[in-house]
C-alpha positions as CSV (number, residue, x, y, z in Angstrom):
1,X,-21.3,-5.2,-13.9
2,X,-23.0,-2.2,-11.9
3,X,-22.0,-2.3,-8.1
4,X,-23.8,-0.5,-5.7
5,X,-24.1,-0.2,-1.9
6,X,-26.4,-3.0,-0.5
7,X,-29.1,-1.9,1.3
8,X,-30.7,-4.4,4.5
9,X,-32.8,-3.8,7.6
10,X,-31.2,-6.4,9.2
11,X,-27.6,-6.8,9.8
12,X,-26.2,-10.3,8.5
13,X,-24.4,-11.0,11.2
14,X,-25.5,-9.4,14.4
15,X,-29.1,-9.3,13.6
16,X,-28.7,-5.4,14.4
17,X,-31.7,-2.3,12.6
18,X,-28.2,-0.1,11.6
19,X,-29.5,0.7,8.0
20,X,-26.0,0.9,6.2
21,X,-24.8,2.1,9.2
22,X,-26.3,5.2,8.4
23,X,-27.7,6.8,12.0
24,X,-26.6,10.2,12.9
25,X,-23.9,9.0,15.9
26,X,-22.6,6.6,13.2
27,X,-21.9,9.7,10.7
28,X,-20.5,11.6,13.8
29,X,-18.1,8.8,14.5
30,X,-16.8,9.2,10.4
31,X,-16.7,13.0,10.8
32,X,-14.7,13.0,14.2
33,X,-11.4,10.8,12.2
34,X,-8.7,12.7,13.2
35,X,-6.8,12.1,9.7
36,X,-3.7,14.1,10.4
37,X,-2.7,12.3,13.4
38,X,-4.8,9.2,12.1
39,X,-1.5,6.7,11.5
40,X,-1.8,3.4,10.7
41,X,-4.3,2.0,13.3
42,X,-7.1,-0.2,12.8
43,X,-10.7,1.6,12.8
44,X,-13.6,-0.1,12.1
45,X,-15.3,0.5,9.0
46,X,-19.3,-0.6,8.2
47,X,-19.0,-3.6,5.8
48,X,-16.8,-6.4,5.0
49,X,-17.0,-8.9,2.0
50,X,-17.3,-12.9,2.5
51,X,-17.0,-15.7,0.1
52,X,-15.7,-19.8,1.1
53,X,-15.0,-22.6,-0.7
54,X,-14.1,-26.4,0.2
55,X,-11.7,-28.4,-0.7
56,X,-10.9,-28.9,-4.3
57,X,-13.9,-27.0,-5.2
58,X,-13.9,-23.0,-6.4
59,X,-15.0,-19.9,-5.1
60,X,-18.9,-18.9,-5.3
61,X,-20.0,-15.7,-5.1
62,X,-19.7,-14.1,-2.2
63,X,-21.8,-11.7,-0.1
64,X,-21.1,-8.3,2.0
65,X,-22.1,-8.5,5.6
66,X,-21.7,-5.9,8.2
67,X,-18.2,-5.9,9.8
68,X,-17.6,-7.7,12.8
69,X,-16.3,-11.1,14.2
70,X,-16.2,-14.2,12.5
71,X,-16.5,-17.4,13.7
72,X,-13.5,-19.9,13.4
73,X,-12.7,-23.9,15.3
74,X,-10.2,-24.0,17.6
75,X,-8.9,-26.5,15.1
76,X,-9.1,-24.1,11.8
77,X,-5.9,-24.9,9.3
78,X,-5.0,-20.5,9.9
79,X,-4.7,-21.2,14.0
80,X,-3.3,-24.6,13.8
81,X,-0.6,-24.2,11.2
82,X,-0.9,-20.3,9.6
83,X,-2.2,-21.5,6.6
84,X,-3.3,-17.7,5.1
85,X,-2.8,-14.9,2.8
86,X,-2.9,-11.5,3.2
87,X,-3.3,-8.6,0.7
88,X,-3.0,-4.9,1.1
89,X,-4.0,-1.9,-1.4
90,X,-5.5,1.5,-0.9
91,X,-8.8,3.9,-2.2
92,X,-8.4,7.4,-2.5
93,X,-10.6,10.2,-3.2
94,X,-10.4,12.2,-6.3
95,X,-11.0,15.7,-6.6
96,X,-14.0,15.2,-8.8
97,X,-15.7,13.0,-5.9
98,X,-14.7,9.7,-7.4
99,X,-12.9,6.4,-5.7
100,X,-9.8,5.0,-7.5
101,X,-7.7,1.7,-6.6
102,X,-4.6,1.6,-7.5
103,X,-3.5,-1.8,-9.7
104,X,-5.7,-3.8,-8.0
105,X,-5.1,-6.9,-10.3
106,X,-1.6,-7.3,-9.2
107,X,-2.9,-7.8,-5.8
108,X,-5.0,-10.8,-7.1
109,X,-2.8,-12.4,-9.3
110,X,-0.3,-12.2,-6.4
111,X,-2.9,-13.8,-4.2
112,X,-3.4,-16.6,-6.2
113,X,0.9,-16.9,-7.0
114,X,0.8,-17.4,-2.7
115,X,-2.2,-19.2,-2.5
116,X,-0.6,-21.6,-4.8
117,X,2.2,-22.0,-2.7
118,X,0.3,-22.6,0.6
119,X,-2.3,-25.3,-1.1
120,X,-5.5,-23.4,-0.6
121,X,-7.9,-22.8,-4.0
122,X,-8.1,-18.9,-5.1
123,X,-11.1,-16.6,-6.1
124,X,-10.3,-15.7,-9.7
125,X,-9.0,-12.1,-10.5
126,X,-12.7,-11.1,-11.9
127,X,-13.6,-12.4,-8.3
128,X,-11.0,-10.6,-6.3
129,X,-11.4,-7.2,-8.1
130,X,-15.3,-7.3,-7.5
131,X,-14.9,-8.6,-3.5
132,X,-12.5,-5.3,-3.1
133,X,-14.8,-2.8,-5.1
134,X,-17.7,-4.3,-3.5
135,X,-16.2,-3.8,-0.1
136,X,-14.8,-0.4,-0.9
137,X,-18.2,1.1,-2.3
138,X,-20.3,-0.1,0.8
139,X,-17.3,1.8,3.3
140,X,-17.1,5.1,0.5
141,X,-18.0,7.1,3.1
142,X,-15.1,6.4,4.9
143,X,-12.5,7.6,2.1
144,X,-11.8,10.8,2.9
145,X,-13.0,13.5,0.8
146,X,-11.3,16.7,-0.8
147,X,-12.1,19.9,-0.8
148,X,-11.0,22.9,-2.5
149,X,-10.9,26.4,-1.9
150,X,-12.6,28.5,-5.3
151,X,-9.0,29.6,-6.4
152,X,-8.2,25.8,-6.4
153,X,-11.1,25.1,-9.1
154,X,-9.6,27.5,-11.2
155,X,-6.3,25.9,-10.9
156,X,-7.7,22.6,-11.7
157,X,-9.4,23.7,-14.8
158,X,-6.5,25.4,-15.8
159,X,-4.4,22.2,-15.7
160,X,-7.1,19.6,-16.6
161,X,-8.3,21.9,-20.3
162,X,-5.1,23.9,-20.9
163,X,-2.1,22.0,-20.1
164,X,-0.9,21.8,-23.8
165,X,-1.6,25.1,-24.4
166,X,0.8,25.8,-21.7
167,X,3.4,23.3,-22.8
168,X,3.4,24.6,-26.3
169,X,2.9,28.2,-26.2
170,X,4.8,28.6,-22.7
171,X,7.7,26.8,-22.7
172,X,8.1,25.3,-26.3
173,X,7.8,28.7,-27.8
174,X,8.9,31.2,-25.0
175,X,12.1,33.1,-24.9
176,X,11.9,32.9,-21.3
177,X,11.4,29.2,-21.1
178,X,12.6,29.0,-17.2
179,X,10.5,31.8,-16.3
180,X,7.8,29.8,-17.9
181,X,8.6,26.9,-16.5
182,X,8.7,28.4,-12.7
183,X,5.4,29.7,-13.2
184,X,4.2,26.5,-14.3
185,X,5.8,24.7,-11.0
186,X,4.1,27.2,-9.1
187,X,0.8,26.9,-10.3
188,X,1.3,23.1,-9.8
189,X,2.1,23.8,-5.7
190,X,-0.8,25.6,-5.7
191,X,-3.4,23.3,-6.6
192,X,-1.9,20.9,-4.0
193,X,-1.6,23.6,-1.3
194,X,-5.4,24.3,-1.7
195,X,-6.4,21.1,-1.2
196,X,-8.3,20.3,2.0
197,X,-7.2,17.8,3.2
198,X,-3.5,18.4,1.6
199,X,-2.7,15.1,-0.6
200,X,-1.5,12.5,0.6
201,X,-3.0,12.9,4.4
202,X,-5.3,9.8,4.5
203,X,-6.7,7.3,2.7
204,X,-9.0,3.5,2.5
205,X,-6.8,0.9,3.2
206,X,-8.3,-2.7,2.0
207,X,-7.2,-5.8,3.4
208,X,-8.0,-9.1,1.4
209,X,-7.5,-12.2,3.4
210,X,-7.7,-16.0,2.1
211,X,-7.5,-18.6,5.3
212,X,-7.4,-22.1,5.8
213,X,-10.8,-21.4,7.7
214,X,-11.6,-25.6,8.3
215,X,-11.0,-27.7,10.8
216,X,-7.5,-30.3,10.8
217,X,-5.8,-31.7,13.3
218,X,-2.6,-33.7,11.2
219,X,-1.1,-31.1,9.2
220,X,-2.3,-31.2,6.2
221,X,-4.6,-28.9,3.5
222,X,-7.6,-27.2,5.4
223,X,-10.8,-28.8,4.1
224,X,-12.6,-25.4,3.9
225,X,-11.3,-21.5,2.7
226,X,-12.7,-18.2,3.5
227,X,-11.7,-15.6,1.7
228,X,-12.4,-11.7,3.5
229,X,-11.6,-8.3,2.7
230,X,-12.0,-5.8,5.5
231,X,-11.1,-1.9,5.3
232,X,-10.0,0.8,7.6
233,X,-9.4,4.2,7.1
234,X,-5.7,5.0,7.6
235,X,-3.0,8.0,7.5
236,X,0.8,7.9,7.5
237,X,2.7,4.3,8.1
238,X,5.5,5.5,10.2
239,X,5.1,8.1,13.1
240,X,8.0,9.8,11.1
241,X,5.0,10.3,8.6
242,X,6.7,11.7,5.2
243,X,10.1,12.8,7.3
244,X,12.8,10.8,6.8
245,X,12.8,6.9,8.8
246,X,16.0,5.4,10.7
247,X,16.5,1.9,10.5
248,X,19.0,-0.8,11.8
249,X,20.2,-3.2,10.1
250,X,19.8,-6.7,11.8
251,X,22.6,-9.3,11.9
252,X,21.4,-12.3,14.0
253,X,17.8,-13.1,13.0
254,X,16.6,-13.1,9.5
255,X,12.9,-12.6,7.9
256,X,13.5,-15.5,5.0
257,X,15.4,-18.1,3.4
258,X,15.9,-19.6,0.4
259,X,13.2,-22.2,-0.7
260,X,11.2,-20.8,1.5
261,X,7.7,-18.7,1.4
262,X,9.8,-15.5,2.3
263,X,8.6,-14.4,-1.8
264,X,5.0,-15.0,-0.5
265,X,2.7,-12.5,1.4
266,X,1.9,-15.4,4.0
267,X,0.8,-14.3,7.9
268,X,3.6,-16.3,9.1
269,X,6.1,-14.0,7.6
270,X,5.0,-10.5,9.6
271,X,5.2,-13.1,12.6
272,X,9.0,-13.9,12.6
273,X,9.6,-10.0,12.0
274,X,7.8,-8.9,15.3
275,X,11.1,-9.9,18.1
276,X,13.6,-7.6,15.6
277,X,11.1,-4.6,15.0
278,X,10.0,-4.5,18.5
279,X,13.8,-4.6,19.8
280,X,14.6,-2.0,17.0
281,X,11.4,0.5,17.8
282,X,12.4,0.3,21.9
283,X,15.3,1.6,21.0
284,X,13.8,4.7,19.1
285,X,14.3,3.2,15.4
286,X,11.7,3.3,13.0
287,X,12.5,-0.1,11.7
288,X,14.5,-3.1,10.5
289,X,16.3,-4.0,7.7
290,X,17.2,-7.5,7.0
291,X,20.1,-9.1,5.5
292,X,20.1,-12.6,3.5
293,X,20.4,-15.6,5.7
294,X,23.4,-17.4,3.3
295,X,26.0,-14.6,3.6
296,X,24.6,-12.2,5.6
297,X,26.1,-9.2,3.8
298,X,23.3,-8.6,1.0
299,X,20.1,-6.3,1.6
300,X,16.9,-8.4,1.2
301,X,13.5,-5.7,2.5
302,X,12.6,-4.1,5.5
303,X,9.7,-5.7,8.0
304,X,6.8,-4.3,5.6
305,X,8.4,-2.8,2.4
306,X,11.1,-3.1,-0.1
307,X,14.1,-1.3,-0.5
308,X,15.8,1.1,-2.8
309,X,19.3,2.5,-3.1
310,X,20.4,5.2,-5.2
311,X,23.9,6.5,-6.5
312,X,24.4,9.3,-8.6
313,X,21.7,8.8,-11.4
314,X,21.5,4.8,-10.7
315,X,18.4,3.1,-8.8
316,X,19.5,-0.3,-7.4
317,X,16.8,-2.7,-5.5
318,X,17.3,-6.4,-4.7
319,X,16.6,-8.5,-7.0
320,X,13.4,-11.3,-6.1
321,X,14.4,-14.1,-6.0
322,X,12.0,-15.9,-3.6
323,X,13.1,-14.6,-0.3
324,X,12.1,-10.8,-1.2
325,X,8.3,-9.9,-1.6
326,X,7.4,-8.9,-5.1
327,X,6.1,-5.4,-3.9
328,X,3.4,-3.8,-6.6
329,X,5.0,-0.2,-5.5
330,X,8.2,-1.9,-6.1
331,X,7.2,-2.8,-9.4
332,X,5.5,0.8,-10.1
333,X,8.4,2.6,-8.8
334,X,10.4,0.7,-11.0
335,X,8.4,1.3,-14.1
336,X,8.0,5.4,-12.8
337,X,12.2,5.6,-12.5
338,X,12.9,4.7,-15.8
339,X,10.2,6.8,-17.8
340,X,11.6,9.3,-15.7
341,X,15.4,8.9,-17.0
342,X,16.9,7.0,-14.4
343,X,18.9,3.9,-15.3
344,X,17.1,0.8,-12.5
345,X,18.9,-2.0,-11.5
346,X,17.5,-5.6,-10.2
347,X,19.9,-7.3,-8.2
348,X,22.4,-7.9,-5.2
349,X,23.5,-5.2,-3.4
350,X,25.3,-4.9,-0.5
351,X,25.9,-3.6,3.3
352,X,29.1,-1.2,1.5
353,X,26.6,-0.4,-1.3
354,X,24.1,0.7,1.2
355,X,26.2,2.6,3.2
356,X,27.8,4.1,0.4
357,X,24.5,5.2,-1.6
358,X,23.7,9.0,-2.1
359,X,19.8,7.8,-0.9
360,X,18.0,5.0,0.5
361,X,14.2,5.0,0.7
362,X,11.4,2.0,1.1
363,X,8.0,1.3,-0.8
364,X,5.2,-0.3,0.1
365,X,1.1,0.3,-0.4
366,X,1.8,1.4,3.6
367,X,4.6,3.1,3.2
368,X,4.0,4.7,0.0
369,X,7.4,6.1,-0.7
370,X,9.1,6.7,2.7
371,X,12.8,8.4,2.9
372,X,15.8,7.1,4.9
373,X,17.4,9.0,6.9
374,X,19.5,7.4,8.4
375,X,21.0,3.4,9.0
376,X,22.6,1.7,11.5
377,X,25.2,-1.2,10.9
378,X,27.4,-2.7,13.7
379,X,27.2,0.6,15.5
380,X,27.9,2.5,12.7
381,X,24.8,5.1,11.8
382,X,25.3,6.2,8.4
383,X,23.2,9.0,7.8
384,X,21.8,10.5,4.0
385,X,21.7,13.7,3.0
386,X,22.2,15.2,6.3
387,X,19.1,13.6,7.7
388,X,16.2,15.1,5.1
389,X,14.1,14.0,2.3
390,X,16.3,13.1,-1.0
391,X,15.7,14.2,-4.4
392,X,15.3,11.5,-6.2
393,X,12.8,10.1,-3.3
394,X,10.5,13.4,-3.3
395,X,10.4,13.0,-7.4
396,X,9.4,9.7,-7.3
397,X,7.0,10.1,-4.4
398,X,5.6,12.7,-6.1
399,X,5.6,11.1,-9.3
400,X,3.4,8.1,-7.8
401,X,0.9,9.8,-5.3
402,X,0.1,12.0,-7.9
403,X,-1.1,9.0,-10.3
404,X,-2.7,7.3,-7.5
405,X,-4.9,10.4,-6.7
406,X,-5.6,11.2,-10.1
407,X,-3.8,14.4,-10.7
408,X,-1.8,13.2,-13.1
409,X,-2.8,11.3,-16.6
410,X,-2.9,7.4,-16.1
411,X,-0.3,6.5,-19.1
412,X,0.4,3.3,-18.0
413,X,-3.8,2.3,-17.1
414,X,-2.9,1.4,-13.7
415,X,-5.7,2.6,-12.0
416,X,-9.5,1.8,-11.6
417,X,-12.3,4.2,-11.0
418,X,-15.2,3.7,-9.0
419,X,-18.1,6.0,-9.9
């Protein structure tokens, strides 16, 4: 199906002459995103996508309205009892001027997995994938574009037509295979070094939302669903930005036990996390991590991302197992380590195991990839290769941004282009 922009006088929902929020001071407001010291703030884009369904019926098609407030009872099932969903995933800007998404069905099918969970009726993935492209083509302007210097082109073409020429002639047939294979590396650092803005500074974060959006008093089912998605231009997660994060482990509260919806992205879960971050951030740590709430010894996730932990050339991650998110970075990281040689483990790991591991570093769609520096347990500050970025976290940061923003060929057909 062809999506396009829509195109109205008159704004759905505030009555308002903004033709696609076109004007000039709108454009000024777009051109005057300060992306290198953007973070991860909220900034209103132009449109947003709306679809609802009652009770026991399905999800009609929906419509794009211009962004702003919605209208809820004091009694909705999302303000009464936090029946809702969120979703997170991210647009970036291709060289060539084109959008992609990044795995955008794992999103929906993990929608509908909570959404399951919590008693509300889904949009199907067909549904969710054309709400977010939808939303993401009417707000294009907002993903930040890159530019190249002249040189750069060169260095694109060079890579995009040549790059087996270079693989066999020089390196498979060259006597001076590291020589080649430098020069190669350096060409590679300069197509990324000519990039304005340099990759990986900005991006269109998407926010899908599915609430009990009817009224209810007794607790019970909502009798109507809205389902939303919202986005807002965004940089870097943590002020730390791509620098290495310090986190403390917390003992005394925990984000999620077993049988519960710890496994689901439900708004109730960010909620309980807010006390422990906030205690942790006053006290100049990036963030928390938190243990399981049976033995208190085993690493579940941090507040917004899971958790990886590496040993010589081993990749461990808890295992989920319903009280751990099932993070789509997780899973791609995953996937990315072992076509990359390393040998990935799925389950328990411990406080010793953390404190003992070469490298720590989180994923997330927020996060990205983001480097430990250093953890705190008991009063014990453990800190990883004397405070900087590990190897094994640059390679597979590297590894993943550059699929995300097209640099690299999509083997695995994770992502989606919008022309």
């Amino acid at each position: 199906m062809g999506l396009k922009k829509p195109s109205c006088s008159t704004c759905a929902t505030c009555g308002c002459n903004n033709n696609n929020g076109n004007s000039a001071s709108s454009d000024q407001v777009v051109k005057d995103v300060d992306w290198d010291n953007l973070g991860f703030a909220f900034t209103p884009t132009d449109y947003m996508y709306v679809m609802k369904c009652c009770q026991g019926d399905t999800f009609s098609d929906g419509e794009l309205q211009r962004f702003g407030n919605i209208e809820l009872s004091p009694s909705a099932g999302i303000l009464n009892y936090g029946q809702g969903l969120f979703e997170g995933l991210k647009a970036y800007r291709k060289q060539d001027g084109s959008i992609l998404l990044f795995r955008p069905e794992e999103n929906a099918l993990r929608l509908r997995s909570g959404a399951e969970r919590l008693c509300m009726p889904s949009p199907t993935i067909e549904q969710f994938l054309e709400a977010v492209k939808y939303t993401v083509l009417a707000n294009e302007r907002w993903v930040r574009k890159v530019t190249m210097h002249n040189f750069s082109y060169v260095v694109f073409l060079l890579d995009y037509f040549f790059w087996d020429i270079y693989r066999e002639y020089l390196i498979e047939r060259c006597a001076h295979q590291k020589v080649c294979f430098f020069f190669l590396f350096y060409l590679g650092w300069l197509d990324l070094f000519w990039q304005i803005p340099p990759a990986g500074k900005g991006s269109l974060y998407i926010r899908p939302l599915l609430i009990g959006s009817g009224s209810v008093l007794g607790v019970a089912p909502a009798p109507e669903f809205t389902f939303l998605v919202y986005a807002s231009p965004v940089g870097n997660y943590f002020k730390e930005g791509l620098s290495p994060i310090n986190l403390i482990v917390e003992t005394n509260m925990h984000r999620a036990s077993p049988g519960g919806t710890g496994g689901v992205k439900t708004v109730g879960n960010y909620a309980a996390v807010l006390k422990a971050q906030t205690e942790a951030k006053s006290k100049g740590y990036s963030d928390v991590l938190y243990l399981d709430s049976v033995h208190n010894k085993y690493v579940e996730e941090v507040s917004s991302c899971n958790v990886f932990v590496v040993k010589q050339n081993k990749i461990c991650t808890p295992a989920i197992k319903g009280t751990i998110l099932p993070g789509i970075t997780r899973k791609s990281i995953i996937d990315i380590a072992r076509g990359l040689g390393f040998q990935v483990e799925e389950g328990a790991v411990t406080v010793d195991e953390l404190l003992e591991a070469d490298e720590v570093f989180c994923t997330g769609t927020a996060v990205v990839v983001s480097p430990v520096g250093s953890i705190t347990y008991l009063d014990q500050r453990v800190t990883y290769g004397k405070g900087g970025t590990g190897p094994v976290a640059q390679q597979l940061y590297s590894a993943l941004t550059s699929l995300q923003m097209g640099v690299t060929g999509d083997k695995m057909d994770w992502i989606v282009r919008l022309n």
